[in-house]
C-alpha positions as a printed NumPy array, in Angstrom:
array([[  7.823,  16.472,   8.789],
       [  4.699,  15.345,  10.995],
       [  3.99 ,  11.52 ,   9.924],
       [  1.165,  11.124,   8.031],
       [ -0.076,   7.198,   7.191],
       [ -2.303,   6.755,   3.781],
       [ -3.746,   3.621,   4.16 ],
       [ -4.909,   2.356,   0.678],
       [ -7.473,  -0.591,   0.655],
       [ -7.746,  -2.66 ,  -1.829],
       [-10.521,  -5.551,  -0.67 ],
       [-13.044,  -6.42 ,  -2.86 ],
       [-15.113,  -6.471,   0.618],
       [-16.179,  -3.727,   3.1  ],
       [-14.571,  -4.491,   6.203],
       [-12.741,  -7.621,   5.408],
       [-10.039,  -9.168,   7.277],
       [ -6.934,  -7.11 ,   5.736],
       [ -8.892,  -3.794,   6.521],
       [ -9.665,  -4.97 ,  10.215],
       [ -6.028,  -6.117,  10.777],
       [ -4.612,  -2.701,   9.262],
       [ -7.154,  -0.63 ,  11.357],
       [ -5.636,  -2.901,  14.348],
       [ -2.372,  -1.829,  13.796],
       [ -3.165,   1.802,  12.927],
       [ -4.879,   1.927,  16.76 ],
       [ -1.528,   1.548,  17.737],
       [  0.335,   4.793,  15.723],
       [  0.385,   7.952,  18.316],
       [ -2.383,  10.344,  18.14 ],
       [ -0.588,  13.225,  16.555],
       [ -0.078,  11.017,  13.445],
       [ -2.375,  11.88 ,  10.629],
       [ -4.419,   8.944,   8.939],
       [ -6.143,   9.175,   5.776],
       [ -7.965,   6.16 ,   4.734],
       [ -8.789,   5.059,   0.884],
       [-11.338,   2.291,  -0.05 ],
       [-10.082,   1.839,  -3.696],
       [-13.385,  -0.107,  -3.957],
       [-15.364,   3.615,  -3.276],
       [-13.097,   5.438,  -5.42 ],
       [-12.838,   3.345,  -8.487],
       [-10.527,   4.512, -11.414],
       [-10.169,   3.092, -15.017],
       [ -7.929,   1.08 , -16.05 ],
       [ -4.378,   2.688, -16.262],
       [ -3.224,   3.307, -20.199],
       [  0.873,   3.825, -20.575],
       [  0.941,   7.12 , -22.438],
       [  5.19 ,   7.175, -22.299],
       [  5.55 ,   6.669, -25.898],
       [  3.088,   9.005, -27.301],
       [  2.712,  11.837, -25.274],
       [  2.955,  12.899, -21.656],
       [  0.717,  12.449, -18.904],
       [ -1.561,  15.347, -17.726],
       [ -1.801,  15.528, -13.599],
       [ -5.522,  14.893, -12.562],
       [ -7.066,  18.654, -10.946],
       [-10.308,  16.494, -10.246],
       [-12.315,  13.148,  -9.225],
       [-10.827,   9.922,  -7.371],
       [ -7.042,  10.124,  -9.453],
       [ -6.273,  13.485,  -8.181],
       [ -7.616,  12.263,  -4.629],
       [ -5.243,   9.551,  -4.881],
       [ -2.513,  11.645,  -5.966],
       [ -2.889,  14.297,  -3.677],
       [ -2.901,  11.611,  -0.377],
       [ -0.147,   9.776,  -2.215],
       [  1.898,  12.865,  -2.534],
       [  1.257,  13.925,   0.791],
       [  1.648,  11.025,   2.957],
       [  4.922,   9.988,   5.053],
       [  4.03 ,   6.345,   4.706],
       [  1.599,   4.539,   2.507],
       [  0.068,   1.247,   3.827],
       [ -1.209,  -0.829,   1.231],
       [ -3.885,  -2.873,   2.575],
       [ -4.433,  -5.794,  -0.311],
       [ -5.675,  -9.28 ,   0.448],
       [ -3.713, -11.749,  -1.404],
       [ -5.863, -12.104,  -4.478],
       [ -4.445, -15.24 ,  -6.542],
       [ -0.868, -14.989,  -4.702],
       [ -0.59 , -10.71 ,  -5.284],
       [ -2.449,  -7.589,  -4.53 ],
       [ -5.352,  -7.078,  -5.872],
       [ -7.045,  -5.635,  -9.193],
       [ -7.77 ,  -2.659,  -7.384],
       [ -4.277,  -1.959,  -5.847],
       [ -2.534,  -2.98 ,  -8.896],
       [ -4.452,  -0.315, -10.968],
       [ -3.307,   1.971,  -8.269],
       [  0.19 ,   1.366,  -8.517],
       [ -0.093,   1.087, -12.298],
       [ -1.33 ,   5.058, -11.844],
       [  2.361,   5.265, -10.406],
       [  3.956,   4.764, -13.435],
       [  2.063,   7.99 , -15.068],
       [  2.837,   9.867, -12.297],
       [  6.348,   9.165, -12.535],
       [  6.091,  10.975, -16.199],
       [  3.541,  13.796, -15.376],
       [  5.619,  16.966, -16.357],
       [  6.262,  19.224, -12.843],
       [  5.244,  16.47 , -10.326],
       [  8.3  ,  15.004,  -9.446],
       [  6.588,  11.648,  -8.085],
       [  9.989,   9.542,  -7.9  ],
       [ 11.905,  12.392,  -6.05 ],
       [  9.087,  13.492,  -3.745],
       [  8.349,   9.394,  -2.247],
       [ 12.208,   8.95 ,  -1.885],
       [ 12.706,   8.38 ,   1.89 ],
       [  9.49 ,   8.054,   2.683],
       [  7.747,   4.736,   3.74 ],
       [  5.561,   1.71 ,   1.73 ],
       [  4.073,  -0.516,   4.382],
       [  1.931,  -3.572,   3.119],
       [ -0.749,  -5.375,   4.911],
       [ -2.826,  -9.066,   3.467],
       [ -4.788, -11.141,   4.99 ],
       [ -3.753, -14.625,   3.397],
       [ -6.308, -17.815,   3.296],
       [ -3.223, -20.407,   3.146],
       [ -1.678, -21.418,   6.355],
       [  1.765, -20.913,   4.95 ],
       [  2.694, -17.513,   4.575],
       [  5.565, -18.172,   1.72 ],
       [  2.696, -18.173,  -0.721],
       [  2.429, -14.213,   0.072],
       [  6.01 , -13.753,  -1.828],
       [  4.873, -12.364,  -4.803],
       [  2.889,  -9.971,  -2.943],
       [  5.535,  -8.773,  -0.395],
       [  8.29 ,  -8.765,  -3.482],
       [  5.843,  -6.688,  -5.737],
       [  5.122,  -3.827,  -3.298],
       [  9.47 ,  -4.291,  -2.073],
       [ 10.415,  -4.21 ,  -5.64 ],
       [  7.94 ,  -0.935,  -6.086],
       [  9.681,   0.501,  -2.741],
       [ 13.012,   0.009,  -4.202],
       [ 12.559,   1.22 ,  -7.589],
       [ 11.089,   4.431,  -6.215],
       [ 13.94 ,   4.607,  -3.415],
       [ 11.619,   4.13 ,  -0.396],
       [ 11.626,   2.376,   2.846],
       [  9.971,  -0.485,   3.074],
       [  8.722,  -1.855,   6.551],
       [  7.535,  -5.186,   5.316],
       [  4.367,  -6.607,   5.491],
       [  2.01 ,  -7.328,   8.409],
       [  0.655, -10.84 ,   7.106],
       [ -2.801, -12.411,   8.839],
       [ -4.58 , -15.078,   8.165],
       [ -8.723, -15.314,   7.694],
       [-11.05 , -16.369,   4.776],
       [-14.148, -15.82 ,   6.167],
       [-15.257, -12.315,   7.42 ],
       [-13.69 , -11.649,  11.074],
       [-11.393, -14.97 ,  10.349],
       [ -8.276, -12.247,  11.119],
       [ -9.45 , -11.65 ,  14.622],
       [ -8.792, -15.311,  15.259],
       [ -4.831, -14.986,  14.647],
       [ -3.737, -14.257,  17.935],
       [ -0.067, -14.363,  16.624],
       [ -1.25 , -11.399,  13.814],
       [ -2.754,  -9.373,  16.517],
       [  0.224,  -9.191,  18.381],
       [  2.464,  -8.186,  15.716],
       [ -0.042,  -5.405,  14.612],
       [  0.65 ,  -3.968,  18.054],
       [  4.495,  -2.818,  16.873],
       [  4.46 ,  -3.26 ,  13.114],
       [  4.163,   0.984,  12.394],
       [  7.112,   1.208,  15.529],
       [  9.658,  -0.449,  13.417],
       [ 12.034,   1.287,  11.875],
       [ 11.807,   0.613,   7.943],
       [ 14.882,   0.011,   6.307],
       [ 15.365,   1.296,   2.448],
       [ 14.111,  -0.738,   0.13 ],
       [ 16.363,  -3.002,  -1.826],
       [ 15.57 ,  -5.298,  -4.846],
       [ 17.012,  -8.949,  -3.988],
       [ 19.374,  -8.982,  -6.373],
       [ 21.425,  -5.756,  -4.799],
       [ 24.099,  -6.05 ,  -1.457]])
């Protein structure tokens, strides 16, 4: 299967400093591999409601949830490019993986069995000059990796507040230049061998 990268971003703010460093590190992915690029801020969906007790979920044919589904489905590696909003992903991203949890019990789609094998990636830009406080961010979209029995190829952390900050972090920069060229291991939850 040809790699194709959906890059999911999930800023608040056009052109911030986690959608400059991901577009730095996309520059780097050969030419024959397909990007598709999401601003979750453009394509707005409502807030997720959990359907698994009362009925089942019906797959979206039209607007920005079948868009999302249909790249979802069809990508070889998702990149979820989230700033670290209050030490997580964003409102926007969450919603988005909240929409996983539907599609995981839409009858016919197989969600779970079709991402198995294929790749999360996960880019922030971070305010904080430690990058520890990014844990609950890298360990939600692992944890999502795992459950779904992905890869996960970690998360390309930056650091910037202000717009362009990212372009500063010389150290960032650098590792943008490999980050898609390692190979992702599968996804484990910390608790497993």
């Amino acid at each position: 299967m040809t790699r194709r990268f959906l890059f999911v971003l999930g800023s608040a703010r056009a052109d911030g400093n986690t959608e400059l460093l991901a577009r730095r590190a996309a520059e780097q992915l050969p030419p024959d591999v397909e990007q598709q690029w999401i601003d979750l801020a453009e394509h707005p969906v409502p807030d997720f409601e959990d359907l698994r007790h009362d009925s089942d979920h019906v797959r979206p044919t039209e607007g920005n949830l079948a868009l999302l589904l249909d790249a979802t489905l069809a990508a070889t590696d998702i990149v979820i490019a989230s700033p670290l909003y209050w030490y997580s992903v964003s409102a926007h991203t969450k919603r988005y993986l909240d929409y996983w949890s539907g599609w995981l019990r839409t009858p016919g789609l197989d969600f779970k069995a079709t991402l198995a094998g294929r790749t999360l990636w996960g880019v922030t830009a971070l305010a904080h000059t430690q990058p520890e406080v990014a844990d609950p961010l890298v360990g939600t979209l692992n944890n999502s990796a795992a459950y779904m029995g992905m890869r996960f190829g970690g998360v390309l952390l930056g650091n910037g507040s202000k717009p362009g900050d990212v372009l500063n972090d010389t150290e960032a920069l650098t590792r943008a230049k490999t980050f898609f060229a390692q190979e992702a291991p599968p996804a484990r939850f910390v608790y497993e061998d």
